[in-house]
C-alpha positions as CSV (number, residue, x, y, z in Angstrom):
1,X,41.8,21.0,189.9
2,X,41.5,23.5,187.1
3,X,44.8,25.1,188.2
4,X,46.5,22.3,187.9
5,X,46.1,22.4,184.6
6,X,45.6,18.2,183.3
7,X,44.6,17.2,180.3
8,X,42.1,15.2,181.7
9,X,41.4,13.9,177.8
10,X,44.9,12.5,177.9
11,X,43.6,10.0,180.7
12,X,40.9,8.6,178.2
13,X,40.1,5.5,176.6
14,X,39.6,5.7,173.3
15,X,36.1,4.6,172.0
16,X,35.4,4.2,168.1
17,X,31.6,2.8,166.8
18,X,30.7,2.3,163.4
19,X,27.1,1.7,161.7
20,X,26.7,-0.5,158.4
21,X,24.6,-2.6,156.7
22,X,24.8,-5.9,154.6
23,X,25.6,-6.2,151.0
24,X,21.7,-6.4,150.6
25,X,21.3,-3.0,152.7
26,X,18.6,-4.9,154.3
27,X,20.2,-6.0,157.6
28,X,22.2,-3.3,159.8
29,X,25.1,-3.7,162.2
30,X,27.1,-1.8,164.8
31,X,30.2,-2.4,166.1
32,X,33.0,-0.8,168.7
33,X,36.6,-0.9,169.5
34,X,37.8,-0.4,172.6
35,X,41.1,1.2,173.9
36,X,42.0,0.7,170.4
37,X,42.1,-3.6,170.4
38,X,42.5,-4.8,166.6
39,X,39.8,-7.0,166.6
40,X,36.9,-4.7,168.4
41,X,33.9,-5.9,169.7
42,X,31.4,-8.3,168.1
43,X,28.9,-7.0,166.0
44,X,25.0,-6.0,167.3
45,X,21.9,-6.2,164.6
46,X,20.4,-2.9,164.8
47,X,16.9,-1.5,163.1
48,X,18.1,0.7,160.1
49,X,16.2,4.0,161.8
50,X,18.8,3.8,164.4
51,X,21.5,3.9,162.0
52,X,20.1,6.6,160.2
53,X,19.9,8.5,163.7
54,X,23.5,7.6,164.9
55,X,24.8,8.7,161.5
56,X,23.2,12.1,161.2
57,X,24.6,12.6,164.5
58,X,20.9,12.2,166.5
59,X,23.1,10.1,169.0
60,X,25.9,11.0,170.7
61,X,28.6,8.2,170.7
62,X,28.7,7.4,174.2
63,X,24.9,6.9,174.5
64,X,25.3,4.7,171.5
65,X,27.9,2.7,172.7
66,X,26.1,2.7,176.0
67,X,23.0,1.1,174.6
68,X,24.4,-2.0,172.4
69,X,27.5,-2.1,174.5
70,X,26.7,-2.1,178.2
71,X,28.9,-3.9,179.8
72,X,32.1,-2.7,178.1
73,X,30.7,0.8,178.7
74,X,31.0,-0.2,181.8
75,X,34.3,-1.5,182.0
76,X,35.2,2.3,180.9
77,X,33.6,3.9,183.4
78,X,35.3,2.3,186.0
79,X,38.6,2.4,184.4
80,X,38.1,6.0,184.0
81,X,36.9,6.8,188.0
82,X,39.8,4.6,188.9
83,X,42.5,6.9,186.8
84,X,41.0,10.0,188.3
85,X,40.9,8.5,192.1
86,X,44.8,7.3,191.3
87,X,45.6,11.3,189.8
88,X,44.0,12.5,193.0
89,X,45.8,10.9,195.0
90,X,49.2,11.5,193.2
91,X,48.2,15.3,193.8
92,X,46.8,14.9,197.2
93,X,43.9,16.1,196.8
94,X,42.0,13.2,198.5
């Protein structure tokens, strides 16, 4: 596939994640958008040593968004094996 030379990237979804606490900076929070929706995903209550971690780059963003987001991680993974079985095809490779 490498000769074909595809931006595989250019087939991805875009993931963002952000870290933050309350006005207090008692309480922290995480949240994610998802193939760039507006209104992203709702917030999850995290302990304040996994923000630290996540925000000095301890966690990769994937992993992150695999832990407190599951299911929509999900969703991208099969959106993504779905894209790559449909450029496959396109090239005949499978």
């Amino acid at each position: 596939m490498a000769e074909l030379d595809i931006d595989i990237q250019s087939f991805d979804i875009p993931r963002a994640v952000t870290v933050y606490p309350d006005r207090a900076g008692i309480r922290w929070w995480t949240k994610a958008w998802f193939n760039n929706r507006e209104e992203g995903e709702a917030s999850v209550e995290i302990e304040r040593t996994q923000a630290v971690d996540f925000i000095q780059d301890r966690i990769e963003k994937d992993a992150w968004l695999e832990a407190f987001f599951p299911k929509q991680m999900e969703v991208y993974r099969n959106a993504i094996e779905q894209t790559k079985e449909q450029l496959l095809k396109q090239v005949n490779l499978i």
